[in-house]
N, C-alpha and C positions, 0 to 999 in steps of 0.2 A: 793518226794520219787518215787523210780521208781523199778518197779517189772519184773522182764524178766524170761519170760516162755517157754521152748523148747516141742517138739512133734515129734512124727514120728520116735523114735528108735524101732528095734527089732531084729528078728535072719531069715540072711537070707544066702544061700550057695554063695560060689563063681559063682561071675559073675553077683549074682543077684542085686537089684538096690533097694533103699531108699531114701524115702524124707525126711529131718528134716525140721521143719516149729520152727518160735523164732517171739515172741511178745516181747515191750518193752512197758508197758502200766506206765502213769503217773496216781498220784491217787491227786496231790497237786498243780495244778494250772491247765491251760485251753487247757493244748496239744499243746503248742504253738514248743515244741522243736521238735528239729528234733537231733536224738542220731548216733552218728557213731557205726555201730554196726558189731562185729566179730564171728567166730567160732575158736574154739578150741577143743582138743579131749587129750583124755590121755590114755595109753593104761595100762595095770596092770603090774604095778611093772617098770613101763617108768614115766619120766617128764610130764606135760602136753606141749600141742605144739599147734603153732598156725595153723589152717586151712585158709590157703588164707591169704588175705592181706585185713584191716580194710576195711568194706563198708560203703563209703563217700556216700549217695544219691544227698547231696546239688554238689557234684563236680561230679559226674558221676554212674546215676542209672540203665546203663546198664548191663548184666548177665556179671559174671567175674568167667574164667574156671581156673582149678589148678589140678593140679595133672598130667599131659599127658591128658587133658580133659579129666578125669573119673569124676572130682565134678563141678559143678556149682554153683555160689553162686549167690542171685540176690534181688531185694525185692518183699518181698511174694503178698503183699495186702496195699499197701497205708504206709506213710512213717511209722518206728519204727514198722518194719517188715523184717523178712531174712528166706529165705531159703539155704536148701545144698544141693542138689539133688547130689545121687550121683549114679554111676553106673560101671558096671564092681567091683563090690566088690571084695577085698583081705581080706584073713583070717587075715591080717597084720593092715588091716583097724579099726579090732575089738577094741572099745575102747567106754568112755564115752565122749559124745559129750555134749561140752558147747557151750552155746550161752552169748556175753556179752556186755555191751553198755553201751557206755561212750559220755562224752559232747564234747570230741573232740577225734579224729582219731590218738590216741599214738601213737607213732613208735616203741617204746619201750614198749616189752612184761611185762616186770616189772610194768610201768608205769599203763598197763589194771590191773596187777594182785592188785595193792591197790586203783585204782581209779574208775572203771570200775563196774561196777550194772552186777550181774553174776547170771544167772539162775541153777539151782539143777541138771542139764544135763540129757541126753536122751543117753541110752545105744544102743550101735549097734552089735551085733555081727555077725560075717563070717564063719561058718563053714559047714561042709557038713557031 
């Protein structure tokens, strides 16, 4: 069983800057795995959509930028861990941020939405 927990939304103006932090904690064997772990975000009354591209740590645990380098995604603290730093905020950016992790690095957004351990999300909003 595995529990995934986001942190670090709030309300901030344009341009301003936020961190989401995402655990993926196992409660039923001995932490042995290592979870590919993603962002996503949904804005009100939009799809949900993915932020970035799955974070592989076993293929490559260096920061990974998205957006025109406004987000960064990287691991927070030791493996089945993720951050989003993000900065230069848009009012566009406002949305629910999910953090989610799975046993393998889907390609397919589907494929996260039924197999994937999804934490309750972390709101962000942009306005001034």
């Amino acid at each position: 069983q595995l529990q995934v927990a986001e942190s670090g939304g709030g309300s901030v103006q344009p341009g301003g800057s936020l961190r989401l932090s995402c655990v993926a904690t196992e409660f039923d064997d001995y932490g042995y795995h290592t979870y590919c772990m993603s962002w996503f975000r949904q804005a009100p009354g939009k799809e949900r959509e993915r932020v970035g591209l799955p974070f592989d740590a076993h293929a490559d645990s260096s920061d990974q930028y998205y957006m025109e380098g406004r987000f960064t995604i990287g691991q927070e603290n030791g493996k089945n861990t993720l951050y989003l730093q993000m900065s230069g905020l848009k009012p566009e950016d406002t949305a629910m941020y999910y953090c989610a992790a799975a046993s393998l690095c889907y390609s397919n957004d589907k494929d996260w939405d039924k197999l994937a351990y999804w934490g309750s999300g972390t709101q962000v909003t942009v306005s001034s």
